[in-house]
GUPA-752714 format. One line per field, with one value per residue (C-alpha): residue number from 1; residue in one letter; x, z, y. Coordinates in steps of 0.05 Angstrom, whole numbers, plus 5000, padded with zeros to 4 digits. Layout:
BEGIN
pos = (NUM/...)
code = (A/...)
east = (X/...)
up = (Z/...)
north = (Y/...)
end
This chain:
BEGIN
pos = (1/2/3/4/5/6/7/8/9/10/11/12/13/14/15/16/17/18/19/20/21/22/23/24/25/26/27/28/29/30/31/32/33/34/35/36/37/38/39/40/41/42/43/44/45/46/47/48/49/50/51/52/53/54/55/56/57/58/59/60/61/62/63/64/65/66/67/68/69/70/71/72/73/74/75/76/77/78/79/80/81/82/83/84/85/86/87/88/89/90/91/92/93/94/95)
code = (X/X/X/X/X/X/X/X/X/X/X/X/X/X/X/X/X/X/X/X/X/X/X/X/X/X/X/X/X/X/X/X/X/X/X/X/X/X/X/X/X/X/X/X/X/X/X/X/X/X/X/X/X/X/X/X/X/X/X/X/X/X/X/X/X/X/X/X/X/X/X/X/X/X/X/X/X/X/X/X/X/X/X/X/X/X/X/X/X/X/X/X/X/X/X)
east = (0613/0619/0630/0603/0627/0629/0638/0576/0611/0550/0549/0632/0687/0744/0733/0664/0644/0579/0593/0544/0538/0523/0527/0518/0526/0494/0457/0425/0436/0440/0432/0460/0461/0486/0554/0571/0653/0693/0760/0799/0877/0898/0826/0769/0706/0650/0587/0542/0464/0440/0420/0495/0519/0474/0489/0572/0616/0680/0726/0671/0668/0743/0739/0682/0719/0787/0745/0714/0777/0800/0749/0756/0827/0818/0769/0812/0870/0817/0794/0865/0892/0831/0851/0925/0905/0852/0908/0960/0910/0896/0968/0995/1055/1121/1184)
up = (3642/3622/3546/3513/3444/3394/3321/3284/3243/3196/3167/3170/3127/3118/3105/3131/3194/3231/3308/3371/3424/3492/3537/3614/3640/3709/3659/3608/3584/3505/3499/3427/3381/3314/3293/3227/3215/3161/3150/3091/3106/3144/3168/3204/3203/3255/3249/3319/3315/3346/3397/3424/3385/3429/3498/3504/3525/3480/3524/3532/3455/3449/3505/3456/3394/3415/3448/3378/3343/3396/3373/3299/3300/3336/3287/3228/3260/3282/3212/3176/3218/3200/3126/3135/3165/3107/3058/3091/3096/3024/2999/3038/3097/3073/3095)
north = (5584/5507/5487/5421/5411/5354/5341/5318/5262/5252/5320/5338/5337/5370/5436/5444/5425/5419/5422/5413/5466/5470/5526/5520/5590/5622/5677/5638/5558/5533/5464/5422/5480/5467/5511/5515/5519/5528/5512/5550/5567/5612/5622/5591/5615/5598/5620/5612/5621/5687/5652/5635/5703/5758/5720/5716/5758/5771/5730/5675/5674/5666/5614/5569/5582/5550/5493/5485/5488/5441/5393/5407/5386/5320/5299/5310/5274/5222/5212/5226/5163/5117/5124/5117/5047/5036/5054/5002/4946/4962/4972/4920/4943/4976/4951)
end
């Protein structure tokens, strides 16, 4: 089973995040389904349509949510470092 997953940067931020889903399996295929995930320490929820929910496996669900995690983080660190730089520009560079 193949995986496609990226962040929909329109409609994220931190702690809710709208992720796009595609699922390329020999049983069945889901093409750019949207994933709704939300982010509140410790936990994460994700919550799949039923059309993703009825069709995988346990271990194929495990699989997609650490590849949307995956995803989830990158975009925070992504987005984290682009206002570090704004700030600096801004602020002006410590020495």
């Amino acid at each position: 089973m193949t995986f496609s997953v990226s962040v929909i940067k329109e409609k994220s931020a931190d702690p809710n995040f709208k992720v796009r889903v595609s699922i390329y399996g020999s049983s069945f295929c889901v093409k750019n389904a949207e994933v709704d995930v939300l982010r509140l320490p410790p936990r994460v929820r994700i919550n799949y349509p039923s059309e993703i929910e009825t069709k995988l496996s346990e271990t194929d669900r495990k699989k997609l949510d650490l590849e949307i995690l995956n995803k989830v983080v990158e975009h925070i660190m992504q987005t984290a470092e682009k206002s570090e730089l704004n700030a600096t520009a801004f602020l002006g560079r410590k020495r």
